[in-house]
Structures are given as structure tokens and as C-alpha cells.
C-alpha positions in Angstrom: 0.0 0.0 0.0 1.3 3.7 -0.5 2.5 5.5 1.9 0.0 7.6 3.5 -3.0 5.7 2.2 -5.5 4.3 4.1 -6.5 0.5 4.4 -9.1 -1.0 1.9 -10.6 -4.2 2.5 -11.8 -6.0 -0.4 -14.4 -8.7 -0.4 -16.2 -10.6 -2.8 -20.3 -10.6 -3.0 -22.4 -12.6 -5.1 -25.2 -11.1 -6.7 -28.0 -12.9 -4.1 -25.9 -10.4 -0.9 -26.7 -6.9 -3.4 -29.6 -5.8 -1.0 -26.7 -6.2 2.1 -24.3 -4.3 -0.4 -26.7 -1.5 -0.9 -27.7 -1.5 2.5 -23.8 -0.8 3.6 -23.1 2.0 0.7 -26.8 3.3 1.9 -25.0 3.8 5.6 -21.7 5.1 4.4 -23.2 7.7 2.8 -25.9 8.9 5.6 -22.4 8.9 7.3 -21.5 11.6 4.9 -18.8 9.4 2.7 -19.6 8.6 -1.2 -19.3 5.5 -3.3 -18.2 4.1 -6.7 -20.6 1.6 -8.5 -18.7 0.3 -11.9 -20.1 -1.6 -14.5 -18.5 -3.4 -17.4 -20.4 -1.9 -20.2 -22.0 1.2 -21.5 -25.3 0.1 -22.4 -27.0 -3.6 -22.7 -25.2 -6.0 -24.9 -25.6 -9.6 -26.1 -23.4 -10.7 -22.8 -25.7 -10.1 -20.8 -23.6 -7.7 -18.8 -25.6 -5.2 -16.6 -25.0 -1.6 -18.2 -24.0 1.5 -16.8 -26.6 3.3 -18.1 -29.7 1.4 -17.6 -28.3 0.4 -14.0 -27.8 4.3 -13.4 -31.5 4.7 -13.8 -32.5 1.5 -11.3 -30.5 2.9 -8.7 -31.6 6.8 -9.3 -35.3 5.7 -9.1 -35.4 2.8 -7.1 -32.7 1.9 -4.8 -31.2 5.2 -3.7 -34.3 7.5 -4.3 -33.1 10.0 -1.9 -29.2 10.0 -2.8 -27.3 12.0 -5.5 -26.8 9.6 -8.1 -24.3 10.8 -11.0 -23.6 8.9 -14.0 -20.1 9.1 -15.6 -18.7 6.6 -19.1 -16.8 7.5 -22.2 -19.4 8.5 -24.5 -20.3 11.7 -23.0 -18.2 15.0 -24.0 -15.1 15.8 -22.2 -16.8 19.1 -21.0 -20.0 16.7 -20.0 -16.9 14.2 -17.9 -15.9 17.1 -16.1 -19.0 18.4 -15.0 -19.4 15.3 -13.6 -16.4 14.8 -12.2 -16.7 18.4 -10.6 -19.8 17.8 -9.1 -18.5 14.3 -7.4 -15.9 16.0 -6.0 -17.2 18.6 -4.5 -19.8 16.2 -2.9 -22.9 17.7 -5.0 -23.0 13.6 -6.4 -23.0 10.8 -3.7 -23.1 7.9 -6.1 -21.0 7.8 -8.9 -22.1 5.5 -11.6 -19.4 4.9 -14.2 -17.3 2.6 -16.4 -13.8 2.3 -16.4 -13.4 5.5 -17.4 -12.6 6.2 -13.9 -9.6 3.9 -14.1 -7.1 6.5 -13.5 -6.8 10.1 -12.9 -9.8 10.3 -10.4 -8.8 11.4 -6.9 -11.9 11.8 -4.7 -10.5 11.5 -0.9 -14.2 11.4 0.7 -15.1 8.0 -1.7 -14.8 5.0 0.6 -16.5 2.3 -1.4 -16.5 0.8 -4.8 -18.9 -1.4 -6.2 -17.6 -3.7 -8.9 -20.7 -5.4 -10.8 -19.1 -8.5 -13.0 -15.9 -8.2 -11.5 -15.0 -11.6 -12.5 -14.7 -9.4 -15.8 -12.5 -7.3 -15.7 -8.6 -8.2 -15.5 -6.7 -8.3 -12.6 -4.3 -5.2 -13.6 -8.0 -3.2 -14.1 -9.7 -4.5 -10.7 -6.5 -3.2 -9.1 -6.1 0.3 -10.9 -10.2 0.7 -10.1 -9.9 0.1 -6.4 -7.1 2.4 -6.0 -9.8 5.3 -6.4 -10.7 5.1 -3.2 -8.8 4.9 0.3 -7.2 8.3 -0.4 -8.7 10.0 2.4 -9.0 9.7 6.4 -11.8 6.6 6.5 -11.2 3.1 6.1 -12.6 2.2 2.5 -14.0 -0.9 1.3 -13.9 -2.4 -2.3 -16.8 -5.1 -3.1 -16.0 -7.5 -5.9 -19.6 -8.6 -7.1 -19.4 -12.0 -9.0 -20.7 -15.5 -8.9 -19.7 -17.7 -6.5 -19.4 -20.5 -9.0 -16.7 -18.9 -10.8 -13.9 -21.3 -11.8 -10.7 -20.9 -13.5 -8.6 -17.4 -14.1 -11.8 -16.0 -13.2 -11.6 -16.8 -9.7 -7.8 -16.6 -9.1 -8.3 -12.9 -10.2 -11.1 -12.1 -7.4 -9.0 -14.4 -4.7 -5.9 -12.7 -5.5 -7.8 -9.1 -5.3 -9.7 -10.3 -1.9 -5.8 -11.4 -0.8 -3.8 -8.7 -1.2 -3.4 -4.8 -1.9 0.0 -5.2 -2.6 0.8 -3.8 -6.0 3.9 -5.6 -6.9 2.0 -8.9 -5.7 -0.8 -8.1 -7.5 1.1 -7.5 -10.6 3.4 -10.6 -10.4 -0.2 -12.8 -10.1 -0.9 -11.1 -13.8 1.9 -11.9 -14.7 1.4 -15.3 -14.4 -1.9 -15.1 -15.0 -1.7 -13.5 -18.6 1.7 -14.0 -19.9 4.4 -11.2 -20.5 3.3 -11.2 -24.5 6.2 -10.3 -26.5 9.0 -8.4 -26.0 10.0 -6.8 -29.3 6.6 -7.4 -30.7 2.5 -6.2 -30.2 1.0 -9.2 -28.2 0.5 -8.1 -24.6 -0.2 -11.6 -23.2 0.7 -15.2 -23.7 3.9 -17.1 -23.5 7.1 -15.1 -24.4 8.3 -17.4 -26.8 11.6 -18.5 -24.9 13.4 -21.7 -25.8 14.9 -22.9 -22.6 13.8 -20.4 -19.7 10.7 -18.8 -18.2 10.9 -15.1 -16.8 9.1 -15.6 -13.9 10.7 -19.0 -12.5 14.2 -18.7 -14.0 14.5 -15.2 -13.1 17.7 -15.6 -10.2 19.4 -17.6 -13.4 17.9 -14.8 -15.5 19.7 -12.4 -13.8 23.2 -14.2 -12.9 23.4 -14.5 -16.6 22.6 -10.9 -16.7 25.5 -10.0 -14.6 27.8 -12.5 -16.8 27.0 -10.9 -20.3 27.7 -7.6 -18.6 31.1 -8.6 -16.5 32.5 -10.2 -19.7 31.4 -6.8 -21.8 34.0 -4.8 -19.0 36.5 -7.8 -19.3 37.1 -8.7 -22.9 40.3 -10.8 -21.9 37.2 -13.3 -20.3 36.0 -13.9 -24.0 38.7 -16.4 -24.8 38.0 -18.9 -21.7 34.2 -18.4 -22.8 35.1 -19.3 -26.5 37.1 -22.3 -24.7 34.9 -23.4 -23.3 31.8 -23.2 -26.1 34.5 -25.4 -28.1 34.9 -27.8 -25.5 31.0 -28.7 -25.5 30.0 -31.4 -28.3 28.5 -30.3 -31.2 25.2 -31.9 -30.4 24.7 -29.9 -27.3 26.2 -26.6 -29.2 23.3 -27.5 -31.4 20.4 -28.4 -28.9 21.0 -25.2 -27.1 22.5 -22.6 -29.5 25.2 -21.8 -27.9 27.1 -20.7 -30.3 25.3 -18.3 -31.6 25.2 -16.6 -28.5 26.3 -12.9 -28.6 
């Protein structure tokens, strides 16, 4: 956690606990605090992904009647996103209703919970950039992931790993994994990174001793002949299997 922020707990809700979710944003913000609800999507789609929009008008009307509900995604005007913004900041909105449009650049001290509809969604990178909206004031802040409980696979290790830690570094080493660092000299952000022999994440102490190698015998060319020795006194079929002597 940076310094000087406060602690968020995150926990994960199914849909069936929403009337206990609204219930606790309902308190937090007779308590004078304000909240984040994010939704994947702009307006209804073939997923069948609850939308911003239509969601924005459910909670207006029905579940917050007497709250400030505001409604913030990418498809309004910059001058209509900072109206917006303006307002939630100067606590004229207590519900903000967005997409991930508040990802980054939004810095609203008083907001101590974030919603998440569909977090099983989102990527872990995003759930993590999202949260960090909030627990930038004085109060303790909360972050509720809202997804099926019978989530299985990548989906689930992303909302354990988000329930688990705040920890950025952790959190990005989990993606890591998760995803794949893609390519390194290339546009694929994800996936395998094509190595022949070694793996990033595992291999990384040998990684880096062979790091400090290459760059030792760069300072100390005299060290070049006992590595050409040495290539020359493998057998060719292992020069071959491994390359070595193309190396440099």
C-alpha cells in the first residue's frame, strides 16, 4: 500500500448479498462518505452484462431514491466528464455511476466504497487500478467485488488474489502469471514469451546471474577467450540443442 494511504478491504459478493451491499453504501453515505458503482459496459449488450446506463437509472429511481446519483462513461463529452467529475468532487453527487473510465486520474478523498458489478470481468491489472480510487482519504474504504460464487478458472484466481492482497507488486506478479508477458519486441500483450529454454518468472535468479555474466565479460574482454574455450569444448550436439554458439 502507498505510503500515507488508508486500508481497503476487499471482499467478494455474489449477486444474491446486493440488498446487504446497498444496504452498507446506503449507511456510508448517511455517514456523509460517497461511493463508486462500476459496470463493465456502456449500455445492454448480447453478454448479458448489466450496463451502466440502464443500472444508473435502477439505482436513481429505485434503490437510492433519496441519494445524489451521477452517472459518468466514455461516451459523453469531455466538457460533460468534467461536469461530472466536478460535481463528485465537490460532494454535489454521492453515487458515482461509471465505467472504467474512472480507471485512472480520479482522486476523490471522501469516496470510501467501490462497487464492482461483474468483477469476474474485468482483469486483474484493471480490478486493481479501479480500487485504487478510493482509500485516499482519512476513513477506512471498502472495495466489493460482485461475482458468482461459482466462478472457476482465471476468473476466480483474479477475485481471490484481489480479496488477498493490496499489494501492487504482488498483485502484478499474479498477472503476470496469470496472462503472460506477451512479446517483448513485438504487439501481443499476453501469452507465453516465446523462450526456448527459460521462463521469466521462474528462472529469473538464473535470469539475472546470466545478466550479470553478459555484462562482467562486456568490461573484461580478456574473459572472451575462456568463454570461447569453453563453447569449443562442449560437443556439437549440445552446441546445437542449445545454440550456444550463436550466442552474442
Amino acid at each position: 500500500m502507498p505510503p500515507g494511504r488508508t486500508p481497503i478491504e476487499t471482499r467478494w459478493a455474489s449477486d444474491a448479498q446486493l440488498p446487504g451491499v446497498w444496504e452498507f453504501l446506503r449507511r456510508e453515505i448517511t455517514a456523509g462518505r460517497q461511493a463508486f458503482v462500476i459496470y463493465p459496459v456502456i449500455e445492454e449488450s448480447k453478454q448479458e452484462l448489466k450496463a451502466a446506463t440502464l443500472e444508473y437509472d435502477r439505482l436513481a429511481k429505485i434503490v437510492f431514491p433519496t441519494m445524489r446519483v451521477g452517472l459518468l462513461h466514455g461516451r459523453l463529452k469531455n466538457e460533460e466528464k468534467d461536469a461530472v467529475m466536478e460535481q463528485f468532487r465537490r460532494r454535489e453527487v454521492d453515487i458515482l455511476v461509471a465505467t472504467t473510465v474512472v480507471e485512472v486520474g480520479v482522486d476523490v478523498p471522501n469516496a470510501t466504497v467501490m462497487v464492482i458489478e461483474h468483477a469476474d470481468r474485468f482483469g486483474l491489472a484493471q480490478l486493481h487500478q479501479l480500487r485504487g480510487r478510493i482509500g485516499r482519504g482519512t476513513e477506512k474504504s471498502h472495495c466489493i467485488l460482485v461475482a458468482p460464487k461459482t466462478i472457476t478458472g482465471e476468473s476466480r484466481e483474479r477475485i481471490e488474489a484481489m480479496v488477498a492482497t493490496s499489494n501492487g507488486f504482488e498483485i502484478a506478479e499474479r498477472d503476470l502469471k496469470q496472462r503472460g508477458p506477451g512479446e517483448f519486441f513485438g504487439t501481443r500483450q499476453h501469452g507465453d514469451a516465446s523462450f526456448s529454454f527459460a521462463q521469466p518468472l521462474r528462472d529469473h535468479e538464473l535470469l539475472e546471474f546470466a545478466r550479470r555474466e553478459a555484462f562482467a565479460l562486456a568490461e573484461n574482454p580478456d574473459r572472451a577467450k575462456d568463454l570461447v574455450a569453453r563453447l569449443e569444448a562442449l560437443s556439437p550436439a549440445w552446441q546445437k540443442r542449445y545454440q550456444l554458439a550463436s550466442v552474442g
